[in-house]
Structure formats: C-alpha cells, structure tokens
CHARMM internal coordinates of N, CA and C (Angstrom, degrees):
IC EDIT
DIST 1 N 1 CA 1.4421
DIST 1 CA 1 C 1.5276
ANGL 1 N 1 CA 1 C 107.57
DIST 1 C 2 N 1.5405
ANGL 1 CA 1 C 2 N 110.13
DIHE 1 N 1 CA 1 C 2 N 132.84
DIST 2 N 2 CA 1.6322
ANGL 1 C 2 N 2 CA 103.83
DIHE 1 CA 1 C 2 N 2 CA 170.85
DIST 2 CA 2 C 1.3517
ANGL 2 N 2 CA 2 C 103.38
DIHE 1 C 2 N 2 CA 2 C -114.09
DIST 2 C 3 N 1.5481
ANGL 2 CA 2 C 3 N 112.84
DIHE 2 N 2 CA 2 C 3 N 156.10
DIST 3 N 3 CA 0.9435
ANGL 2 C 3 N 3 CA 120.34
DIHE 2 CA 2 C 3 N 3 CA 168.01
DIST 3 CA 3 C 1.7508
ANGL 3 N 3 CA 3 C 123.17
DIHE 2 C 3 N 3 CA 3 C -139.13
DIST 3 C 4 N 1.1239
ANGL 3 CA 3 C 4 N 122.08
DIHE 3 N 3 CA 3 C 4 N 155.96
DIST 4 N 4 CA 1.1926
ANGL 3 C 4 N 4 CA 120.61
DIHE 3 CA 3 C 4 N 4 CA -162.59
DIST 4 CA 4 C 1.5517
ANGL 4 N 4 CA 4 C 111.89
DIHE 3 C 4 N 4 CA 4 C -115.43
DIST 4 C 5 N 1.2542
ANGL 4 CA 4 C 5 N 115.50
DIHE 4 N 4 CA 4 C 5 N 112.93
DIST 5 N 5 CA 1.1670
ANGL 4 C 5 N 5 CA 115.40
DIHE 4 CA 4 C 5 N 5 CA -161.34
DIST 5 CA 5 C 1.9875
ANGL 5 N 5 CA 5 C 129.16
DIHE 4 C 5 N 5 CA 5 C -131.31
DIST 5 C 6 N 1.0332
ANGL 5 CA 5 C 6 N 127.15
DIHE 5 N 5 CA 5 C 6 N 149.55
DIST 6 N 6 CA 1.4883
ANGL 5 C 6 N 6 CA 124.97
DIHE 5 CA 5 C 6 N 6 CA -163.74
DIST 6 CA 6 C 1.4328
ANGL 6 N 6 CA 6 C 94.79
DIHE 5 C 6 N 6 CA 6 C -125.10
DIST 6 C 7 N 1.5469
ANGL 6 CA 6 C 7 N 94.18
DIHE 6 N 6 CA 6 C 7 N 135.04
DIST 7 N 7 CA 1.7955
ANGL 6 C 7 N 7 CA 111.03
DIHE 6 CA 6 C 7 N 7 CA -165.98
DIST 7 CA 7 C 1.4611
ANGL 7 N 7 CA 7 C 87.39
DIHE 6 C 7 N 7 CA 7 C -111.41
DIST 7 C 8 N 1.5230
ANGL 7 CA 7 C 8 N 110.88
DIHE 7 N 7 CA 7 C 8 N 146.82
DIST 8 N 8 CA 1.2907
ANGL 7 C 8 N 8 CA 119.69
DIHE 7 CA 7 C 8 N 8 CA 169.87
DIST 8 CA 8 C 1.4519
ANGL 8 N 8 CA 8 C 89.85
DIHE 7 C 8 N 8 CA 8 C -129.19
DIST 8 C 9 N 1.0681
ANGL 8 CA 8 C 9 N 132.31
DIHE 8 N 8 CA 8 C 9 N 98.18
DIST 9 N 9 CA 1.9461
ANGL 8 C 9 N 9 CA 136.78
DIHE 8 CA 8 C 9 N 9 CA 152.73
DIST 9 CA 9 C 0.7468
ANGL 9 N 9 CA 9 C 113.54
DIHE 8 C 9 N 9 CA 9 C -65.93
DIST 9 C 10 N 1.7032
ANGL 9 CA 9 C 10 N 123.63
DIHE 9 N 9 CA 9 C 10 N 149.86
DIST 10 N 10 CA 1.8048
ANGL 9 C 10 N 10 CA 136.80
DIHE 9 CA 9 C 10 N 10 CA 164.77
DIST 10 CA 10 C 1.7759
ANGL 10 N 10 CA 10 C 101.04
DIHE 9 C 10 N 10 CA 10 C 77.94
DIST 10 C 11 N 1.6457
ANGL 10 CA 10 C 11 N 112.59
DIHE 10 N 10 CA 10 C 11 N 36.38
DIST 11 N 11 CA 1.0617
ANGL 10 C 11 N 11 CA 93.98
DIHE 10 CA 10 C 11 N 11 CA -164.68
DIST 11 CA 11 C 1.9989
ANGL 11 N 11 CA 11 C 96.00
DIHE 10 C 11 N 11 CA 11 C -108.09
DIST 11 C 12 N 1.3504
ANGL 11 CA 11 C 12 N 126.43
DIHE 11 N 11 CA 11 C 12 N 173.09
DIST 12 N 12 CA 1.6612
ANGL 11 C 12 N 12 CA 117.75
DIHE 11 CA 11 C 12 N 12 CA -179.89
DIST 12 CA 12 C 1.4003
ANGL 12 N 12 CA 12 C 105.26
DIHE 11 C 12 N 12 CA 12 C -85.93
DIST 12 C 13 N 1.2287
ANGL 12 CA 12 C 13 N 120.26
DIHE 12 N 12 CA 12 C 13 N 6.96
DIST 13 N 13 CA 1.7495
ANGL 12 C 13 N 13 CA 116.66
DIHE 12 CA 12 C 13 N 13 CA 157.53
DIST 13 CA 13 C 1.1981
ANGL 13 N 13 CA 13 C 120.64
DIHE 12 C 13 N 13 CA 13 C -164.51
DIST 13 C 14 N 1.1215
ANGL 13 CA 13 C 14 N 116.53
DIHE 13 N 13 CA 13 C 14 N 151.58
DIST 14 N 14 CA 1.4205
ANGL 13 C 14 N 14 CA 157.47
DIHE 13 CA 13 C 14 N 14 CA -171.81
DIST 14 CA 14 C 1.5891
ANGL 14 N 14 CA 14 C 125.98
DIHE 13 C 14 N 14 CA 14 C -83.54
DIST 14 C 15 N 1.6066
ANGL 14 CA 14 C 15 N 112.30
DIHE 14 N 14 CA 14 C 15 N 74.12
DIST 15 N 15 CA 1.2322
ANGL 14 C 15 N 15 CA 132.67
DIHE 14 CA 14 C 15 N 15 CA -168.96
DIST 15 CA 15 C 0.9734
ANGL 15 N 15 CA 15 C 127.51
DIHE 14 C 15 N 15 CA 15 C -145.83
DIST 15 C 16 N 1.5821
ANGL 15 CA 15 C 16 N 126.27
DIHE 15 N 15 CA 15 C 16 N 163.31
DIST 16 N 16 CA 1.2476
ANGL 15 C 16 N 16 CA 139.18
DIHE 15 CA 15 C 16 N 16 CA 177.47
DIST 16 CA 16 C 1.1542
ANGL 16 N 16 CA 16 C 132.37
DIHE 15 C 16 N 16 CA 16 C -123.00
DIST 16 C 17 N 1.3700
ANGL 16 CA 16 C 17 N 114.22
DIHE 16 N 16 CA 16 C 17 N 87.27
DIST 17 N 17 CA 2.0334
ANGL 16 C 17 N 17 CA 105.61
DIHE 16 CA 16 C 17 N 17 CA -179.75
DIST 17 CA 17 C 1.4162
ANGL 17 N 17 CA 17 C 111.75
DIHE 16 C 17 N 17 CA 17 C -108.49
DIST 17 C 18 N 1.6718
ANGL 17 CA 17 C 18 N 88.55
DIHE 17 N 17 CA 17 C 18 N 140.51
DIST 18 N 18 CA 1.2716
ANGL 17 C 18 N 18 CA 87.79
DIHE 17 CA 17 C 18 N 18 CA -171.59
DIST 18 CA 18 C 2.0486
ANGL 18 N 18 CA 18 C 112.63
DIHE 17 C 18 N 18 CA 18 C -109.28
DIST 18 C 19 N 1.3125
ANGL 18 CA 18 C 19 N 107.96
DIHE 18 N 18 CA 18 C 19 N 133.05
DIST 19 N 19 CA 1.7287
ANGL 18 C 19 N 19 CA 111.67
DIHE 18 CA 18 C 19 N 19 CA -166.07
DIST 19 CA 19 C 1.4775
ANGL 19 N 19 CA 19 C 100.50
DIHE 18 C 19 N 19 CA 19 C -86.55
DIST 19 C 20 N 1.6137
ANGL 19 CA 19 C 20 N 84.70
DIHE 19 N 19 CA 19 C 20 N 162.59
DIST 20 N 20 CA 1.4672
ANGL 19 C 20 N 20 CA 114.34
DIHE 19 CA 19 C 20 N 20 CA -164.89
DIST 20 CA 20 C 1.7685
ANGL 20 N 20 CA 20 C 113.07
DIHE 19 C 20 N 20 CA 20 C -42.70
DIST 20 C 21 N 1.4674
ANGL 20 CA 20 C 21 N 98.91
DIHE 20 N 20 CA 20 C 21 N -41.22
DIST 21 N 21 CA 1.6451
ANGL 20 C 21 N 21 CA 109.50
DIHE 20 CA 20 C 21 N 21 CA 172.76
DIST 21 CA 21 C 1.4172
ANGL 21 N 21 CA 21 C 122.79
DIHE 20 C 21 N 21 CA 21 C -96.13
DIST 21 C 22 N 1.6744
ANGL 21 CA 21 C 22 N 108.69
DIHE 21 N 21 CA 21 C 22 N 33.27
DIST 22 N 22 CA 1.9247
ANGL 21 C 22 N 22 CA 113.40
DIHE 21 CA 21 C 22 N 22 CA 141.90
DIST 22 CA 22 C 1.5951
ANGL 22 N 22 CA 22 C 92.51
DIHE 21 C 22 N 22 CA 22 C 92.68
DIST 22 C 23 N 1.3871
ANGL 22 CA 22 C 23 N 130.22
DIHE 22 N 22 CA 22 C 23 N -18.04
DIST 23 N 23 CA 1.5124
ANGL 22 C 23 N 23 CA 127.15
DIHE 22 CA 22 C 23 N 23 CA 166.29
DIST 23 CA 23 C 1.3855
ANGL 23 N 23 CA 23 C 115.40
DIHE 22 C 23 N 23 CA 23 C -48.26
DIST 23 C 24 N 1.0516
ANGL 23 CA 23 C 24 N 109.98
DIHE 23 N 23 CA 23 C 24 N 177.80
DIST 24 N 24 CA 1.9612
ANGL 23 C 24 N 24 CA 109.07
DIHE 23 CA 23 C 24 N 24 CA 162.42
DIST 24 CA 24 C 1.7037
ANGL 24 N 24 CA 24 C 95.05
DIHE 23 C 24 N 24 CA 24 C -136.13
DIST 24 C 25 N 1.5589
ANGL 24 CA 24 C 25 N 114.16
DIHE 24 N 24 CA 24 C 25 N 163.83
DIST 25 N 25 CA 1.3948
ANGL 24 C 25 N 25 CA 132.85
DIHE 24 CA 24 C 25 N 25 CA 167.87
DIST 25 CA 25 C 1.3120
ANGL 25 N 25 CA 25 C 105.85
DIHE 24 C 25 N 25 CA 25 C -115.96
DIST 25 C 26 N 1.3539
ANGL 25 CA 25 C 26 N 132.07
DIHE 25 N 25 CA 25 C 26 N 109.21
DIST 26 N 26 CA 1.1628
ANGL 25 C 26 N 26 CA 128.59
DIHE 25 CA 25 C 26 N 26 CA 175.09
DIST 26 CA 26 C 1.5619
ANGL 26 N 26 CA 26 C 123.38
DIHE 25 C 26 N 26 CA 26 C -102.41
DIST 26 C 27 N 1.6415
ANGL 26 CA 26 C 27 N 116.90
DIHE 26 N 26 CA 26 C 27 N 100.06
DIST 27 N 27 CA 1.9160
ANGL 26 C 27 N 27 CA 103.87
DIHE 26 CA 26 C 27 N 27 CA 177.10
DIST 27 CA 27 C 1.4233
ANGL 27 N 27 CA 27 C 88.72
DIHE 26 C 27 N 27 CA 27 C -76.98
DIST 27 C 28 N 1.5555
ANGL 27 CA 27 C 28 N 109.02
DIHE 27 N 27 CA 27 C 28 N 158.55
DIST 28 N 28 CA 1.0457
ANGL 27 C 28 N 28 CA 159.18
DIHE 27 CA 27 C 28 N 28 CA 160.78
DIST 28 CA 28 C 1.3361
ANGL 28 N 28 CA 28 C 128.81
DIHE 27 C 28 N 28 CA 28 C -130.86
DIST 28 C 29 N 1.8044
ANGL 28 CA 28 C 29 N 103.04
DIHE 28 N 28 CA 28 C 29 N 126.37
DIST 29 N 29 CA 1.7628
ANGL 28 C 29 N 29 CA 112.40
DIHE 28 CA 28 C 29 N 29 CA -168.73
DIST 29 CA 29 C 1.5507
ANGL 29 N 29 CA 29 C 100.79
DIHE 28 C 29 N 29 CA 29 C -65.10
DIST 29 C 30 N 1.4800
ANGL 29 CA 29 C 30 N 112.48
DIHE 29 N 29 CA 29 C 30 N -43.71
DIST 30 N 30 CA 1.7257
ANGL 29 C 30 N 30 CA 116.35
DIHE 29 CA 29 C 30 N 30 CA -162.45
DIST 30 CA 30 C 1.6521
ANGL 30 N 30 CA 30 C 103.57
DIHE 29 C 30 N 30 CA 30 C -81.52
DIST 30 C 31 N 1.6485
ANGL 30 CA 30 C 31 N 87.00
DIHE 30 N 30 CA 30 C 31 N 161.29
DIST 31 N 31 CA 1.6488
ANGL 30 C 31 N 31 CA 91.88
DIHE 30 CA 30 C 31 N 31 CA -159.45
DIST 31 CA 31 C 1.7534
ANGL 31 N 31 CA 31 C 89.95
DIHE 30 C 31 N 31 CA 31 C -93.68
DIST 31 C 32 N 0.8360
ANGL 31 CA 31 C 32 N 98.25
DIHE 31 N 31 CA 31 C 32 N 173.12
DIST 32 N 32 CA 2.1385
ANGL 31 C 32 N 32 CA 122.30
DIHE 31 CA 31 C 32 N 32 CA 175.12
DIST 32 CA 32 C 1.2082
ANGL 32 N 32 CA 32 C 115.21
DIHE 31 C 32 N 32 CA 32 C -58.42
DIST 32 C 33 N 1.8677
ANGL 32 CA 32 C 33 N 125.50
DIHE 32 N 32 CA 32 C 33 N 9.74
DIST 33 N 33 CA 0.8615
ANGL 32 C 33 N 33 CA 126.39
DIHE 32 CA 32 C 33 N 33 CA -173.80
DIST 33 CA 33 C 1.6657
ANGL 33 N 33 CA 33 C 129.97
DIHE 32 C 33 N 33 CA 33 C -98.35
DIST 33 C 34 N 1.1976
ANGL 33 CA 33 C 34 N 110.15
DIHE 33 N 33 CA 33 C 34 N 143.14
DIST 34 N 34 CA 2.0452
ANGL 33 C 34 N 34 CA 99.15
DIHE 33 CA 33 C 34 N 34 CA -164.37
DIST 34 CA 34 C 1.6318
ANGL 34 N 34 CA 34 C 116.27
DIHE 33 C 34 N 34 CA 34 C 45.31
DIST 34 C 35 N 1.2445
ANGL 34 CA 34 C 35 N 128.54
DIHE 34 N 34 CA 34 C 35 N 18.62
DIST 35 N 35 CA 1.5028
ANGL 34 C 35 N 35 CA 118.57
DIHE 34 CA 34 C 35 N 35 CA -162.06
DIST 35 CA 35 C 1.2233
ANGL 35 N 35 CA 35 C 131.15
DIHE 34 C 35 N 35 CA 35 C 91.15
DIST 35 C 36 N 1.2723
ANGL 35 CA 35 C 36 N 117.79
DIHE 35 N 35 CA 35 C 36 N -0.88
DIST 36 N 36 CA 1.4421
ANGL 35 C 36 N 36 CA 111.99
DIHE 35 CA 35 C 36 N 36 CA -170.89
DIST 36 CA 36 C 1.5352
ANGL 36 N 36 CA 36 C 119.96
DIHE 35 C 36 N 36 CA 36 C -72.97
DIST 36 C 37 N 1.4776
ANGL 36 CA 36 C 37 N 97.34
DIHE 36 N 36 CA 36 C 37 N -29.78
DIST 37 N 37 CA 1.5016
ANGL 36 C 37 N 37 CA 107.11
DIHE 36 CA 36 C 37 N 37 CA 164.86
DIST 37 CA 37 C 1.6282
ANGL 37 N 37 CA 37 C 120.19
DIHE 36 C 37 N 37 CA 37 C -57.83
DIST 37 C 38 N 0.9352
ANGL 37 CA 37 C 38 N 109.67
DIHE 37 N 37 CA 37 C 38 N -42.76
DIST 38 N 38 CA 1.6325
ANGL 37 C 38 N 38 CA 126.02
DIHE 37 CA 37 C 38 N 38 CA -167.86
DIST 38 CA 38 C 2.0211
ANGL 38 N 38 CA 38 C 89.61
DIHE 37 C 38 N 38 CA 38 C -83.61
DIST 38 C 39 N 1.4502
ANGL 38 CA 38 C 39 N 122.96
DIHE 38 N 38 CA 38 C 39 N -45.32
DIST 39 N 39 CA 1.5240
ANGL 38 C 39 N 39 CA 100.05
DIHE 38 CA 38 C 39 N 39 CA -167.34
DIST 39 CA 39 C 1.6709
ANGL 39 N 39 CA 39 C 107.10
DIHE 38 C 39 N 39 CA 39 C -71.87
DIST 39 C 40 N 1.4935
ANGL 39 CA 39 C 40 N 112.71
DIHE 39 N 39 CA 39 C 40 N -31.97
DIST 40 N 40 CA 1.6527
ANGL 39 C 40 N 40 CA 132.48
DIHE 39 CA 39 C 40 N 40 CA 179.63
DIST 40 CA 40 C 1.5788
ANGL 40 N 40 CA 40 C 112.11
DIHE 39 C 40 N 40 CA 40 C -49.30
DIST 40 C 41 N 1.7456
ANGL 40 CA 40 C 41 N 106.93
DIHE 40 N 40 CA 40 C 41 N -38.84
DIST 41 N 41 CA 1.1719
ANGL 40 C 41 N 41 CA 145.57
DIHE 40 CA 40 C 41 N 41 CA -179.10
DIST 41 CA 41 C 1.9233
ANGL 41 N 41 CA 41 C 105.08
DIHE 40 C 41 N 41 CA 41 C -51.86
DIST 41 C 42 N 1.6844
ANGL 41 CA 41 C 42 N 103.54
DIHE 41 N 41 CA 41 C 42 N -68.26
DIST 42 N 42 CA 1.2148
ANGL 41 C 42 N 42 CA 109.48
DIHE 41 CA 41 C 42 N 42 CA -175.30
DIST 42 CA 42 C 1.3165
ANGL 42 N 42 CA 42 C 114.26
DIHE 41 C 42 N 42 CA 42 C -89.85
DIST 42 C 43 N 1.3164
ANGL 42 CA 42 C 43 N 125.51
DIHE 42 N 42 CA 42 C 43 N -0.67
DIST 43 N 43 CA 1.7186
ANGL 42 C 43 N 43 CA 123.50
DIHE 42 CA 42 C 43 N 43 CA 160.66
DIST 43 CA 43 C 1.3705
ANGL 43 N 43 CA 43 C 109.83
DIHE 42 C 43 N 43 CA 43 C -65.10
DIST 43 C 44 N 1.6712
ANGL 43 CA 43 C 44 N 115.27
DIHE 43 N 43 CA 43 C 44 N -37.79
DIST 44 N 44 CA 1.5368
ANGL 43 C 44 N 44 CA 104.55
DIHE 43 CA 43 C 44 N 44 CA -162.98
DIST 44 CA 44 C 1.3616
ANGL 44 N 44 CA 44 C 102.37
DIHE 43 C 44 N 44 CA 44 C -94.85
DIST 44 C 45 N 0.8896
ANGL 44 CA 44 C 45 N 113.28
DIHE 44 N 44 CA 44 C 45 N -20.68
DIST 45 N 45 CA 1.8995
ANGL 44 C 45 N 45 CA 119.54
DIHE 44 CA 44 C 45 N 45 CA 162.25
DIST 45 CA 45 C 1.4893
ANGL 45 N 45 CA 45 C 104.98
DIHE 44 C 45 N 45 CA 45 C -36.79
DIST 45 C 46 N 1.5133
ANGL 45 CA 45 C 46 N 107.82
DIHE 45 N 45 CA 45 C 46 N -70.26
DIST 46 N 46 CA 1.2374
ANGL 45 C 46 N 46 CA 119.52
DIHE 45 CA 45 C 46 N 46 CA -167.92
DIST 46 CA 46 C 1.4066
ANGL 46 N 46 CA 46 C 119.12
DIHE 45 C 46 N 46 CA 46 C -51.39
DIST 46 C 47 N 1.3622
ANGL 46 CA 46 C 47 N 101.87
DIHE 46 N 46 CA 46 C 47 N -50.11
DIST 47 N 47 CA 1.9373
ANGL 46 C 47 N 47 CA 114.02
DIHE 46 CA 46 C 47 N 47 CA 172.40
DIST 47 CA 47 C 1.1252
ANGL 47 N 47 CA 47 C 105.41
DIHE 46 C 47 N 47 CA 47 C -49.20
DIST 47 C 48 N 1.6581
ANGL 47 CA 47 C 48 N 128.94
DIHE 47 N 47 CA 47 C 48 N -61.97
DIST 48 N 48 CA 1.6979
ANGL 47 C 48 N 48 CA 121.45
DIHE 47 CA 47 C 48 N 48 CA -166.39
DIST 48 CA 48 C 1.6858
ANGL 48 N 48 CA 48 C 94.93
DIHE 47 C 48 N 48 CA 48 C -64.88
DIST 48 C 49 N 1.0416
ANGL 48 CA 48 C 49 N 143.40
DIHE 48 N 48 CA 48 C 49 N -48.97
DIST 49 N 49 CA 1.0400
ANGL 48 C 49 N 49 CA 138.36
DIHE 48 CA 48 C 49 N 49 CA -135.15
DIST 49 CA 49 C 1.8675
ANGL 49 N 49 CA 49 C 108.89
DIHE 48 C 49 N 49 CA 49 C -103.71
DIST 49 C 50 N 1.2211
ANGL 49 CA 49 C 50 N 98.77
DIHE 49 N 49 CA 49 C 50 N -3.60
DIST 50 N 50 CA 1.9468
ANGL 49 C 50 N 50 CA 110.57
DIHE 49 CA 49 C 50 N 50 CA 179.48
DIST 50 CA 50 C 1.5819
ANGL 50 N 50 CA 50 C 96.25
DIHE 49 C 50 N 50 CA 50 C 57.64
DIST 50 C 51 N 1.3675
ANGL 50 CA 50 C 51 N 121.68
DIHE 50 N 50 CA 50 C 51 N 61.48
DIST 51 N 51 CA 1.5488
ANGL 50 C 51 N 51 CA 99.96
DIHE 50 CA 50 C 51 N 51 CA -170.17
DIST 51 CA 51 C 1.7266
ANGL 51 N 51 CA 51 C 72.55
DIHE 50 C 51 N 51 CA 51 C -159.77
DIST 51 C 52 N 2.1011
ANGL 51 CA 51 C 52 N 89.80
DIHE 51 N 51 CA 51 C 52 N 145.81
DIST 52 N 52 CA 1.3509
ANGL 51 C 52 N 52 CA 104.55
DIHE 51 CA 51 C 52 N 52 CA -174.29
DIST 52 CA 52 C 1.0778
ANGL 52 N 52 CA 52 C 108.47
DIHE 51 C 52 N 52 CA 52 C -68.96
DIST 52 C 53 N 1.7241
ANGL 52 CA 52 C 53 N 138.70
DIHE 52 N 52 CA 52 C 53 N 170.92
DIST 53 N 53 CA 1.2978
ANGL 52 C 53 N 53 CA 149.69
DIHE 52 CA 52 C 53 N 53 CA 179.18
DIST 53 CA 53 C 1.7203
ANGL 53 N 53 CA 53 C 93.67
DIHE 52 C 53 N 53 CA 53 C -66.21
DIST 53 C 54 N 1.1701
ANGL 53 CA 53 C 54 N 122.06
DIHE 53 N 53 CA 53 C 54 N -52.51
DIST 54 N 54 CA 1.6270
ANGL 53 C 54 N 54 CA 98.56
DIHE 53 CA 53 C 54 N 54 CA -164.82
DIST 54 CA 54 C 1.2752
ANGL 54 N 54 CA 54 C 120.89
DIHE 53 C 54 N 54 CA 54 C -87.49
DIST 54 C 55 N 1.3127
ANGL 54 CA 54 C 55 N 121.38
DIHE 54 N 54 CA 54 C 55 N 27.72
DIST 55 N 55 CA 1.3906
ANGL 54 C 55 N 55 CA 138.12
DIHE 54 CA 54 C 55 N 55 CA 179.45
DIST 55 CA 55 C 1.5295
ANGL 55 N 55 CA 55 C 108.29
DIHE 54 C 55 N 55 CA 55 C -98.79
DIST 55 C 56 N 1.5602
ANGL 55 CA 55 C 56 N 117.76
DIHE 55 N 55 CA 55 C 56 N -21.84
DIST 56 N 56 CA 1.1324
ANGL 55 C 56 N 56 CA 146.58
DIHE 55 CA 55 C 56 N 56 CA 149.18
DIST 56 CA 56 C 1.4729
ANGL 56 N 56 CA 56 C 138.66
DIHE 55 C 56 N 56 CA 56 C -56.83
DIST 56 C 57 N 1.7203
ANGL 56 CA 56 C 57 N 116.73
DIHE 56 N 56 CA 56 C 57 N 76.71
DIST 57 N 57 CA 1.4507
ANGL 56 C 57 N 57 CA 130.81
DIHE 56 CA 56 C 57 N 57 CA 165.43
DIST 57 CA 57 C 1.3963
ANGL 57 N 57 CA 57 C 145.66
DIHE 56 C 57 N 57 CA 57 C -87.25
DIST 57 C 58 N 1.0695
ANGL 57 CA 57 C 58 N 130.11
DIHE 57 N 57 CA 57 C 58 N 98.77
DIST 58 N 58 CA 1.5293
ANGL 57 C 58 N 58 CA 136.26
DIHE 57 CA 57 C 58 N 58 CA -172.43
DIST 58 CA 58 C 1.5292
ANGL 58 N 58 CA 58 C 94.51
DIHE 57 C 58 N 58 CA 58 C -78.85
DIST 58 C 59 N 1.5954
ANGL 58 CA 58 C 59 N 104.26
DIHE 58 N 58 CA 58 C 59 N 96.33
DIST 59 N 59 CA 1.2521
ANGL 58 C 59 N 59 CA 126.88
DIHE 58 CA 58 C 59 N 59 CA 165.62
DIST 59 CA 59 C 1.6711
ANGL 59 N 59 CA 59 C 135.19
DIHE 58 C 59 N 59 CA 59 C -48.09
DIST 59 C 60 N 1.2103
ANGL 59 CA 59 C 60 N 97.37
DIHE 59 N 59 CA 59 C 60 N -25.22
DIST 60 N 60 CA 1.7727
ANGL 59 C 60 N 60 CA 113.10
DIHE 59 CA 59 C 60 N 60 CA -149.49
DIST 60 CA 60 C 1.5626
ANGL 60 N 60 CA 60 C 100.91
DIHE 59 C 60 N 60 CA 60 C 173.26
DIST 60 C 61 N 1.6545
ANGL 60 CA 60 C 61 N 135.49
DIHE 60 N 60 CA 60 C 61 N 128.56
DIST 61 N 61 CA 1.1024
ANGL 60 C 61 N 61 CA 148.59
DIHE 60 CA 60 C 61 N 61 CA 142.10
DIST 61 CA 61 C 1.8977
ANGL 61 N 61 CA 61 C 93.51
DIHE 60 C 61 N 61 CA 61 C 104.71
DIST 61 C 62 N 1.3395
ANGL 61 CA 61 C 62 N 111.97
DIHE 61 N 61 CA 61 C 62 N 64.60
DIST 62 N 62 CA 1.4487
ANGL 61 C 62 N 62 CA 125.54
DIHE 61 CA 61 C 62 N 62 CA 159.89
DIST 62 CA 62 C 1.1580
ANGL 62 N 62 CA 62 C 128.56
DIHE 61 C 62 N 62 CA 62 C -55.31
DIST 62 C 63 N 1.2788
ANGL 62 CA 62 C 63 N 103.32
DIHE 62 N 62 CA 62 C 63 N -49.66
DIST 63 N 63 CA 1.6277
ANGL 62 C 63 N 63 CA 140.53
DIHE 62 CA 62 C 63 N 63 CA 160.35
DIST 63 CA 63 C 1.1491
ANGL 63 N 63 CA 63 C 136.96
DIHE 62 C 63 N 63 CA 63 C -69.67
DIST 63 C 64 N 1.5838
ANGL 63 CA 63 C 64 N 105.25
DIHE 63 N 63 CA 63 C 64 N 2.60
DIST 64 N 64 CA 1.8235
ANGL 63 C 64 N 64 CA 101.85
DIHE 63 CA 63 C 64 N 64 CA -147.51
DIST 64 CA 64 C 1.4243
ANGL 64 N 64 CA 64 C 84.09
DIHE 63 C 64 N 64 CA 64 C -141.07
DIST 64 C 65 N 1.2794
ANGL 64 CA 64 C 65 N 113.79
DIHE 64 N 64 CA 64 C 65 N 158.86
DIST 65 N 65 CA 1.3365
ANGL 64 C 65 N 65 CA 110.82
DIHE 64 CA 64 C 65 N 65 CA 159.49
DIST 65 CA 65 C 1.4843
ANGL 65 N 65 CA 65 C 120.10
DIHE 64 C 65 N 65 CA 65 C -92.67
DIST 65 C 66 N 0.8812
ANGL 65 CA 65 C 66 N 122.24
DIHE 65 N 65 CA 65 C 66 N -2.57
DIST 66 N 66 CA 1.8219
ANGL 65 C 66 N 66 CA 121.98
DIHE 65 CA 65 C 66 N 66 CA 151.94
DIST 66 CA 66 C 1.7346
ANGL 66 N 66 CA 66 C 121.53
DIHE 65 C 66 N 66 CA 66 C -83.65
DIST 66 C 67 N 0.6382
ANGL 66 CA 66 C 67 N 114.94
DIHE 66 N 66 CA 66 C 67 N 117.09
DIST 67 N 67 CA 1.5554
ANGL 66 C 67 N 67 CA 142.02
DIHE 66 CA 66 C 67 N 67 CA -164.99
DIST 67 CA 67 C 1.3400
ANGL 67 N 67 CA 67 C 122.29
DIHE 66 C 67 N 67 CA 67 C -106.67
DIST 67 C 68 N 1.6447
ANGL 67 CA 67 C 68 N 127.21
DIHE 67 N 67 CA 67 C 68 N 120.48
DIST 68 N 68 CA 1.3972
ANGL 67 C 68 N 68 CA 123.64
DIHE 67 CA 67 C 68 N 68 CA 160.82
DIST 68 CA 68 C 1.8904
ANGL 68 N 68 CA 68 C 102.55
DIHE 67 C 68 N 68 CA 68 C -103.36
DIST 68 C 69 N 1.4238
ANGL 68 CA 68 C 69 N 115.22
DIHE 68 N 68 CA 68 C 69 N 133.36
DIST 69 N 69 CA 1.2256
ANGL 68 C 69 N 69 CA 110.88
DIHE 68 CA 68 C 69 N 69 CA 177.00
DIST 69 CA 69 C 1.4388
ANGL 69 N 69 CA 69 C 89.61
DIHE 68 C 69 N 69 CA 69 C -123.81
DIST 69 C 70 N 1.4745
ANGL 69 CA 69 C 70 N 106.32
DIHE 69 N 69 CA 69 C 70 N 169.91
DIST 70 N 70 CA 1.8310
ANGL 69 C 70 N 70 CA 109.63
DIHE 69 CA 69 C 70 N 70 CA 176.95
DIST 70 CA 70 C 1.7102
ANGL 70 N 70 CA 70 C 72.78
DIHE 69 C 70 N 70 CA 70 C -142.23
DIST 70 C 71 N 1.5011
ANGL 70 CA 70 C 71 N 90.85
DIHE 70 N 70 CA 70 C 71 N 157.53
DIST 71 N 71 CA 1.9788
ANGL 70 C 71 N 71 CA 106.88
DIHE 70 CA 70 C 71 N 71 CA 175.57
DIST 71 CA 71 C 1.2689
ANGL 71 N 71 CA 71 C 80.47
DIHE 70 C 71 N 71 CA 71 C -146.48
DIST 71 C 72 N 1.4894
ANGL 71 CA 71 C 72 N 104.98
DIHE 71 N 71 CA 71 C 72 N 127.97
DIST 72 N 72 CA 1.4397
ANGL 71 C 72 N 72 CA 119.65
DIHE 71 CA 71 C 72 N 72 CA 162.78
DIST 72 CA 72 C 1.5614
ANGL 72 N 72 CA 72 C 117.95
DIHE 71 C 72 N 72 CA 72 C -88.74
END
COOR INIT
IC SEED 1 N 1 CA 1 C
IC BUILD
C-alpha cells in the first residue's frame, strides 16, 4: 500500500489525520534533524497501521516534507 503523506515537524503534538482524499498529515514532536523526523515518522506509521517498522519505506521525499511511503 502507498501512501502519500505531509510531515509537519517541531510540532506540540504527535498525530495523524487522515484527509478527505486518502493522504495522511502527520505532526511530529522531533525536528528534521539527522532523521529523527523520518525515524518518529515510521514508528507512528507502524502503530496506526499494526505493521512492523521494517515493513515501512519512505519511497521518495527524505528530505522533503512531502512523502511517498509504501507499507507492505
């Protein structure tokens, strides 16, 4: 499954909504720095989704705050 997703980092909570057109918005407490955004990123993936962390790929936009992930 892919999904297309918008990171908000450095934000005061830690959530996931998901919009009308099947994307998700993800805040994140950790900032964009060394990855922490991106590892914070694929923990909470994993929780909504009952699916292990390494089943979890950030396809495209590492760097970016627009994101393709696939969860197998």
């Amino acid at each position: 499954m892919r999904k297309h997703i918008k990171v908000k980092p450095n934000s005061k909570r830690q959530d996931i909504i998901e919009e009308p057109d099947g994307s998700l918005t993800v805040y994140l407490k950790s900032p964009p720095v060394d990855g922490k955004a991106n590892d914070e990123l694929i923990k909470l993936l994993a929780e909504k989704f009952d699916a292990p962390k390494s089943s979890i790929k950030i396809k495209s936009g590492l760097s970016s705050r627009t994101k393709q992930v696939e969860i197998d």
